[in-house]
C-alpha positions as CSV (number, residue, x, y, z in Angstrom):
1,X,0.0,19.7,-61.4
2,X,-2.8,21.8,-60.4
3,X,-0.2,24.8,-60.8
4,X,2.3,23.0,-59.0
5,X,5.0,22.9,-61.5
6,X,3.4,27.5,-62.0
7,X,4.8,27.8,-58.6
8,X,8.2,31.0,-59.0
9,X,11.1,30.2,-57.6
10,X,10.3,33.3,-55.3
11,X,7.4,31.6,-54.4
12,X,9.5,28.0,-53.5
13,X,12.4,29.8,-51.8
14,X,9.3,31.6,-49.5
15,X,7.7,29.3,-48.7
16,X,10.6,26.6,-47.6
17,X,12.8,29.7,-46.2
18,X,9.1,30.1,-43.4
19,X,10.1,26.5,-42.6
20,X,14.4,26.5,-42.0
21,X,15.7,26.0,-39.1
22,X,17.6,29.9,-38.3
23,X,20.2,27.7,-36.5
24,X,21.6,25.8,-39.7
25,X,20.8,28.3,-42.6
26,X,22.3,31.6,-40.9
27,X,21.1,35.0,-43.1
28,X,23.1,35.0,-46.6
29,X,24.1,30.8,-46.3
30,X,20.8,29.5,-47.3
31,X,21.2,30.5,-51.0
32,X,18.3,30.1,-53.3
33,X,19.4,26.4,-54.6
34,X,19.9,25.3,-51.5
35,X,16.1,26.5,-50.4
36,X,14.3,24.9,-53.7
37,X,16.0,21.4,-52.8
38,X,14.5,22.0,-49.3
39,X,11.3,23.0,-50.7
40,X,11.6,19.7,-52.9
41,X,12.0,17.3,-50.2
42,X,9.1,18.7,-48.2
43,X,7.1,18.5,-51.1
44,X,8.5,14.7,-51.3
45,X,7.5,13.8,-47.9
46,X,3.6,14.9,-48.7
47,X,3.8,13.3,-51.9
48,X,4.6,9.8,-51.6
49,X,4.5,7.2,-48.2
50,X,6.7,7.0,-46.4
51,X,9.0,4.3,-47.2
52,X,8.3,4.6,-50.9
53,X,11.5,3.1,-52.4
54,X,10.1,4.0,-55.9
55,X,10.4,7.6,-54.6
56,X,13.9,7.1,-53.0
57,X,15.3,5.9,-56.0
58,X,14.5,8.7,-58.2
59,X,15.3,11.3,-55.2
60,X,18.7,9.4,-55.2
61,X,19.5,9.1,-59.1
62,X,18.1,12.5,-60.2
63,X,18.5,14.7,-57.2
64,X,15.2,16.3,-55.2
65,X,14.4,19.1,-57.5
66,X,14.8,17.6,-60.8
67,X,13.2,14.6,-60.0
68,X,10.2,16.1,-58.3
69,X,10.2,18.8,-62.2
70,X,10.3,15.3,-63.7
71,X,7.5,13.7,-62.2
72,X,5.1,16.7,-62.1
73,X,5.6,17.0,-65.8
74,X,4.9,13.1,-65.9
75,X,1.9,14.0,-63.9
76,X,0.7,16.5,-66.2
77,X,0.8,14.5,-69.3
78,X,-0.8,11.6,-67.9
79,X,-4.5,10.8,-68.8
80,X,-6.6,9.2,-66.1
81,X,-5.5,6.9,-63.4
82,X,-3.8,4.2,-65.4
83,X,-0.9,2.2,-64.0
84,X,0.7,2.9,-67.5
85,X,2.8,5.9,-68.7
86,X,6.0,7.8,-67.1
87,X,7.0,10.2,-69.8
88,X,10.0,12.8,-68.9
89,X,10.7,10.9,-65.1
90,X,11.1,7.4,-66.8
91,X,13.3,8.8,-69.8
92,X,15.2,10.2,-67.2
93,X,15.8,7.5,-65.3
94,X,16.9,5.2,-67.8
95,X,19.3,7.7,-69.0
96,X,20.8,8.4,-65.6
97,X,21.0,4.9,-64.5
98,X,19.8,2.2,-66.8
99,X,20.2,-0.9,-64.5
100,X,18.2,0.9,-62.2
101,X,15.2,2.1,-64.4
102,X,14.1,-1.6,-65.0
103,X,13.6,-2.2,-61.6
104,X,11.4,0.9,-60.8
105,X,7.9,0.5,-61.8
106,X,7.1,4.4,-62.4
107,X,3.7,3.9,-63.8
108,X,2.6,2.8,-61.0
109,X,4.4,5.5,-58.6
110,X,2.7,8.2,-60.2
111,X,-0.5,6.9,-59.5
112,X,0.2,7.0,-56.5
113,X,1.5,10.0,-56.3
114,X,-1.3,11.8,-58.4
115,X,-3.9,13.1,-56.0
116,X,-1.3,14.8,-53.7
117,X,0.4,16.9,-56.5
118,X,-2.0,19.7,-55.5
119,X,-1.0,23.5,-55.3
120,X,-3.2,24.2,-52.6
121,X,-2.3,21.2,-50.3
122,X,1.5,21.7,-50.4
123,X,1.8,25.3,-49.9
124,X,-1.0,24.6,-46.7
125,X,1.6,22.3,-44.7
126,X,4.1,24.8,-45.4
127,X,1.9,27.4,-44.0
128,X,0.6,25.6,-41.4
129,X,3.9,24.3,-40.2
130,X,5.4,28.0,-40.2
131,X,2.5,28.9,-38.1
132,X,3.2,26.1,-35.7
133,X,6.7,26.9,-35.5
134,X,7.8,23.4,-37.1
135,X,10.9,23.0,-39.0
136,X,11.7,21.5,-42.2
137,X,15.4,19.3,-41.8
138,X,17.0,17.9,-44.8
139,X,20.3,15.9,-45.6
140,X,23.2,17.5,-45.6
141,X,21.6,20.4,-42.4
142,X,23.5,19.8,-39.4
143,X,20.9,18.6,-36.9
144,X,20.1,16.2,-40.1
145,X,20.7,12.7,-38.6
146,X,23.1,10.7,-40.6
147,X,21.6,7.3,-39.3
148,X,18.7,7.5,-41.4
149,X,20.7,7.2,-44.5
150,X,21.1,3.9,-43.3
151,X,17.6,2.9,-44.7
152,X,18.4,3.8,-48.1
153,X,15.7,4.4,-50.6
154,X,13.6,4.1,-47.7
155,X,15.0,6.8,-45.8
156,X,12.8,9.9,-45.6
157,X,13.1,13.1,-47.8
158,X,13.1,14.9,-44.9
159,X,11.7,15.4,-41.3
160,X,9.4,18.0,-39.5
161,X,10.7,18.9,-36.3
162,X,8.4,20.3,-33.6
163,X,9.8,21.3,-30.3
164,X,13.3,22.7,-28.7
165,X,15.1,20.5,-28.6
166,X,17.9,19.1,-31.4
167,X,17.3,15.6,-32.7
168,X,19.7,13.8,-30.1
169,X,22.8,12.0,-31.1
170,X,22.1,8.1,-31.6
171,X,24.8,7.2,-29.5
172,X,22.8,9.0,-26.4
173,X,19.0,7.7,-27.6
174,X,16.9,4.2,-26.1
175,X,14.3,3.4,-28.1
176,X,11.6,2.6,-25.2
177,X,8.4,0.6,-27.1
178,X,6.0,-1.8,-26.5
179,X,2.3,-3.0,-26.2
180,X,-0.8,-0.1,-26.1
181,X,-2.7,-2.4,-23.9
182,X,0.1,-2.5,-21.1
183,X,-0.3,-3.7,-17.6
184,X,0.5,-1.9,-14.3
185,X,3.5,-4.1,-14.1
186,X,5.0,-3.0,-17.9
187,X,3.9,0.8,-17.4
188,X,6.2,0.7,-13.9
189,X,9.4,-1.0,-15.9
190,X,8.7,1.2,-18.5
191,X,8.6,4.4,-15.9
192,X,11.9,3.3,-13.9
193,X,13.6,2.5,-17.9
194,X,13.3,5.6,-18.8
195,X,13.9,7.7,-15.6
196,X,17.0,5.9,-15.0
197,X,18.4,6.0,-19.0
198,X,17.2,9.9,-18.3
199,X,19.5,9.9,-15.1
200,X,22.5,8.1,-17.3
201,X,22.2,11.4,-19.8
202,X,19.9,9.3,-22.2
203,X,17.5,10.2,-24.4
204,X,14.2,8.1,-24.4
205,X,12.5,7.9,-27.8
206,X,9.3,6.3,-28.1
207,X,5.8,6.9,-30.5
208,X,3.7,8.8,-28.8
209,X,1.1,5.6,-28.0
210,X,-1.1,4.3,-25.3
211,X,0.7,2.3,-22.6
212,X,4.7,1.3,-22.6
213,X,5.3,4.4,-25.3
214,X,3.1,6.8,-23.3
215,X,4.3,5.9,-19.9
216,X,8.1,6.1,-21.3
217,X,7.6,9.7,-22.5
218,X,5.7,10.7,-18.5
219,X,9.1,9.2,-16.8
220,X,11.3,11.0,-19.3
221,X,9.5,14.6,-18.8
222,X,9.2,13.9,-14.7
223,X,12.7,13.2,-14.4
224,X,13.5,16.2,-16.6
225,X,15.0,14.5,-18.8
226,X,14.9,14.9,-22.9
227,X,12.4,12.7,-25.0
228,X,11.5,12.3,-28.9
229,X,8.0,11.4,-30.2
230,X,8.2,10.3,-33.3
231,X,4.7,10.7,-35.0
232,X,2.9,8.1,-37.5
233,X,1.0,11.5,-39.2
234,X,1.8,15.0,-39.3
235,X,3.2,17.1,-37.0
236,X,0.3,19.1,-36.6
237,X,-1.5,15.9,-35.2
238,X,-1.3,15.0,-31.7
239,X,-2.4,11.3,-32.0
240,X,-3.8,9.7,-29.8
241,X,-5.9,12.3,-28.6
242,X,-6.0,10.8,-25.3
243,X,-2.6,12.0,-25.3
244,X,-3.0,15.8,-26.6
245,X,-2.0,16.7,-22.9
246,X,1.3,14.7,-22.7
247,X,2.5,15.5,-26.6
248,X,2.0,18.8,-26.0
249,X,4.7,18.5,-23.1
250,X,6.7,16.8,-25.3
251,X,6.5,20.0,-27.6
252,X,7.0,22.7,-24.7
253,X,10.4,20.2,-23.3
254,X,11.2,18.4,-26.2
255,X,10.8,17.2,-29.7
256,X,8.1,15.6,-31.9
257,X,9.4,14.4,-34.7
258,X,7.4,13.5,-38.1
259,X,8.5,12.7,-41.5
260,X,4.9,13.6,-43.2
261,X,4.0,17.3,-43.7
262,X,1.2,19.1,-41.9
263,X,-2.5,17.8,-42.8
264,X,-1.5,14.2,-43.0
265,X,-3.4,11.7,-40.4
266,X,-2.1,9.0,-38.6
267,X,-3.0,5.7,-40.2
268,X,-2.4,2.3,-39.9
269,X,0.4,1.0,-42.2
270,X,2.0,4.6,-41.1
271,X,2.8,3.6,-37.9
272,X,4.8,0.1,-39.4
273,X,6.7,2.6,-41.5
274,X,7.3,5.1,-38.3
275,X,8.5,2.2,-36.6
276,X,11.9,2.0,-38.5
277,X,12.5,5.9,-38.1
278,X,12.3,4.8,-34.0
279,X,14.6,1.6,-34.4
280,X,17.0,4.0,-36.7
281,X,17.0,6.6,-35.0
282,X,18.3,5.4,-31.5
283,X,21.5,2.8,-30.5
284,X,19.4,0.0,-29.1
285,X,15.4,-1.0,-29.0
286,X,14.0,-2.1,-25.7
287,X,10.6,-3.9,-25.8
288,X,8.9,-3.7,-22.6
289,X,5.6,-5.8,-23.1
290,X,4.5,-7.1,-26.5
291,X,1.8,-9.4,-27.3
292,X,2.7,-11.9,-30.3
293,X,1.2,-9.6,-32.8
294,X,2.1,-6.3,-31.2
295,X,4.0,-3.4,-33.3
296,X,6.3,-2.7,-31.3
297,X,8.1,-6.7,-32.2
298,X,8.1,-4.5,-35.9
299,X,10.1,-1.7,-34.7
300,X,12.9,-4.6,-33.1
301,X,12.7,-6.1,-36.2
302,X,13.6,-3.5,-37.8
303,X,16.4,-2.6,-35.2
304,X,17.9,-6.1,-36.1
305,X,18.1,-5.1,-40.2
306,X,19.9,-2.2,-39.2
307,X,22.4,-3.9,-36.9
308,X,21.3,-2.4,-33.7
309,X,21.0,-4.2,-30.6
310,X,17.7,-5.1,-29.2
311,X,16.6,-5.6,-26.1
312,X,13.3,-7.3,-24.1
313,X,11.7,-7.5,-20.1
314,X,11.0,-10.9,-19.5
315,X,7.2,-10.8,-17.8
316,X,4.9,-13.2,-16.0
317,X,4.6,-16.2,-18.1
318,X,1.2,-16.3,-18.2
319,X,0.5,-12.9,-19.0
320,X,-0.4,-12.4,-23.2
321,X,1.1,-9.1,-23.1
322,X,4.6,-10.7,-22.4
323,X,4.4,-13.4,-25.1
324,X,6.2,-11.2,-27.6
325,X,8.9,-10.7,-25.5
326,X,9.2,-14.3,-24.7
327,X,9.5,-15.1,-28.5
328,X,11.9,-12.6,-29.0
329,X,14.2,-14.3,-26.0
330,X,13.7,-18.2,-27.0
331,X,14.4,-16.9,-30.5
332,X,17.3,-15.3,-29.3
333,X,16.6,-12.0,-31.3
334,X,17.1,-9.7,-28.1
335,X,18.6,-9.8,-25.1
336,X,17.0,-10.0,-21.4
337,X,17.1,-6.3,-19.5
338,X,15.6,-5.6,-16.4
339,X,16.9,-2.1,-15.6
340,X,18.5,0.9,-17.0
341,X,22.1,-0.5,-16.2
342,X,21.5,-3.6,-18.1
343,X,20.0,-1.3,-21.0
344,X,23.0,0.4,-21.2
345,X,25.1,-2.4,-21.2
346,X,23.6,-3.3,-24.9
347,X,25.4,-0.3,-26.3
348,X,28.5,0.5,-24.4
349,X,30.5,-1.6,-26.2
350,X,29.6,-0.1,-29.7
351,X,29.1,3.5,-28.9
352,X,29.8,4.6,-25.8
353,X,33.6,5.0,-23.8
354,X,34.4,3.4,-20.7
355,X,34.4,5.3,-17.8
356,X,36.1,5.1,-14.3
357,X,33.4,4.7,-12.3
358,X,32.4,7.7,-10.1
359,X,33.5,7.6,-6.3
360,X,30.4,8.5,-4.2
361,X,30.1,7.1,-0.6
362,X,26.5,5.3,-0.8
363,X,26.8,4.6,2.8
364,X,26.8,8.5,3.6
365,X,22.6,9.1,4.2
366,X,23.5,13.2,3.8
367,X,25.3,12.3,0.2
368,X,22.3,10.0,-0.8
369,X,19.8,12.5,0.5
370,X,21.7,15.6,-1.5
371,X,22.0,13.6,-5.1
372,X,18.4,12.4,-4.7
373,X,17.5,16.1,-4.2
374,X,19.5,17.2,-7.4
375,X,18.8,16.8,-11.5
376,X,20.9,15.9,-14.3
377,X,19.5,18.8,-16.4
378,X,18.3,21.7,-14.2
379,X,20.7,23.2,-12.0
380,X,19.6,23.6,-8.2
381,X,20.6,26.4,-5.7
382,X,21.8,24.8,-2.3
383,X,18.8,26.7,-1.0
384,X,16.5,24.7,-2.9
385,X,18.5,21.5,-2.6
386,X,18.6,21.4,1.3
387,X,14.5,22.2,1.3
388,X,14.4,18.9,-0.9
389,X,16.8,17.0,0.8
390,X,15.8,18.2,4.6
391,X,18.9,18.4,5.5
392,X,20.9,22.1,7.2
393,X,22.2,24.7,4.8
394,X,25.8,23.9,6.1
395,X,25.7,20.0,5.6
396,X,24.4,20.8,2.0
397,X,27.3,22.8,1.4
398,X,30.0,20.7,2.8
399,X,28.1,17.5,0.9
400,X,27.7,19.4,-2.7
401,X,31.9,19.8,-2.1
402,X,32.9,16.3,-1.5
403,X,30.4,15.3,-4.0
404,X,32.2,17.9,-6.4
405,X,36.0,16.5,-5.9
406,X,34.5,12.9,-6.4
407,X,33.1,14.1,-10.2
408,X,29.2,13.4,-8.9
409,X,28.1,16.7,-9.0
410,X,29.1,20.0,-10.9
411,X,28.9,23.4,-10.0
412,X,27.3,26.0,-12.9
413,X,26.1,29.7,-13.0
414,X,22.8,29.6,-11.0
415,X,23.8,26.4,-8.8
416,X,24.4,22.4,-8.8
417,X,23.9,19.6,-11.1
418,X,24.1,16.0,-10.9
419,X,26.1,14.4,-13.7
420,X,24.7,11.1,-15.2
421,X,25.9,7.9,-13.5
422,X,28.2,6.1,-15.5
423,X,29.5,2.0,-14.8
């Protein structure tokens, strides 16, 4: 379609090998089958929603590459914008899986799929994402997470990743949402959620937005700390621009994560679909404030479809941006949290090992003063540590060893770091 289908395998295995992540597809691994299905799902994620099942069912019956040949020659023999036709990528389908074929309208699909099946605008969000340093992930790569094949035909083809850090485990990730019209009261549970999941060795993942999502991705970053923005656009689109300044942090610390190609804008039904990437993507959904018709009760609805636990602050009952939550409680679709502990309570007993509780005396000011001064991710020399804590070189060191034997701190190459609190 517009010399789509012209493109050389050359060219395919070029332009996706611009986009691989070194880490997974070492020189000599990534052979050139392997590269074309890569290319296909990128092409995929540009060329239908996200969220098409239509699209997920004939990525899952006929593979990536044959069914993206398939529709492109569909494409190509189709006259006008008619809800009607489906040529090779119907035949196929009903000879591949004929229970399913019924259920798939593909006329329709293609029409929808007809105006992206450009040349020019593929190989640009390659380009562009090359250029950006953005990486193409697909099934079967091993920062691929597995969880999303837990929507099904409404998983994504694949995922732009832009940033340093890996997509986290789901075992270690807190979905932190709620309302873009927050109050001062929601913004400061949202800040002390995330710092203290950050401080437990969580990841906080959140969608970029004004208010709860915003303020969850500040705590994350000042506590140094890892968070995931998980983009209703491209990757290439900081949105809201309000929030250039703080995505771009995410980007320099850690990962922004899209599953539409360069060049595509955020819009309104893309943030619904985004929303169950979030709720799949992490072991447990908190909802900080939500009004009754706020998003963010989308992405713990979607939570509960996938099994995942979902959490909610209760707020002042006469505030509007609270009544979501409310619902969600006297429904008894989440349960009431009201600080990090509580939060990870929701997901211990599915995913996470008990621990023996670490042995730190509380009532010792110099060990309080000495783990305030330390982080969970960047290691401290005592130097630095006894400017922070104000305390004498010599009452630092004799501190950072007891804390040591009792498991609360650990020593590495350039200094000390606090290990995450466990219960």
């Amino acid at each position: 379609m517009s010399g789509l289908r012209q493109l050389t395998t050359a060219a395919v295995c070029d332009l996706a090998a611009m986009v691989r992540p070194r880490a997974q597809t070492a020189p000599g691994r990534d052979d050139a089958d392997r590269l074309v299905d890569a290319f296909a799902r990128g092409v995929w994620s540009g060329l239908a929603e996200p969220g098409d099942a239509a699209a997920g069912v004939v990525r899952r019956v006929l593979g990536p590459s044959e069914s993206l040949r398939l529709a492109l020659e569909s494409l190509e023999a189709r006259r006008g914008d008619a809800d009607t036709g489906g040529g090779a990528l119907r035949a196929a389908l009903a000879a591949a899986d004929p229970d399913e074929a019924p259920r798939v309208s593909i006329g329709a699909a293609l029409s929808r799929w007809q105006p992206r099946a450009v040349v020019g605008r593929v190989t640009a969000s390659f380009r562009a994402a090359a250029a950006l340093g953005v990486r193409l992930v697909v099934p079967g790569d091993a920062e691929w997470p597995t969880a999303l094949d837990e929507l099904g035909d409404h998983a994504p083809p694949a995922l732009w990743l832009r940033g340093p850090a890996p997509v986290p485990e789901v075992a270690r990730s807190i979905a932190v949402v709620g309302a873009r019209a927050a109050t001062a009261y929601g913004e400061q549970v949202a800040a002390d959620l995330a710092s203290g999941l950050c401080d437990r060795g969580f990841v906080v993942v959140s969608g970029g937005a004004y208010g709860i999502d915003g303020m969850a991705h500040r705590a994350a970053l000042a506590s140094e700390g890892d968070t995931v923005a998980v983009m209703a656009g491209g990757p290439d689109r900081l949105y809201p621009a309000g929030h250039d300044a703080l995505l771009r942090r995410v980007v320099e610390r850690g990962l922004l994560l899209a599953e539409s190609p360069c060049g595509t804008a955020p819009a309104r039904w893309r943030f619904l679909q985004r929303n169950r990437l979030i709720a799949a993507l992490t072991a447990a959904t908190v909802v900080v404030e939500a009004g009754r018709r706020s998003g963010s009760l989308n992405t713990a609805g979607h939570a509960q479809v996938l099994g995942r636990p979902v959490g909610t602050v209760p707020g002042p009952v006469s505030s509007p941006s609270s009544a979501g939550c409310h619902a969600l409680l006297r429904a008894g679709l989440a349960t009431c949290v009201t600080d990090a502990d509580e939060v990870v309570e929701l997901v211990r007993p599915a995913t996470l090992a008990v621990s023996a509780p670490l042995v730190v005396d509380e009532g010792s000011t110099d060990a309080v003063r000495v783990l305030d001064a330390l982080s969970t991710r960047v290691e401290r020399s005592t130097e630095e540590v006894a400017a922070t804590a104000g305390l004498g070189l010599s009452t630092v060191r004799s501190t950072l060893v007891e804390l040591e034997s009792d498991g609360a701190v650990s020593r590495g190459d350039v200094g000390w770091r606090k290990r995450p609190r466990r219960r």
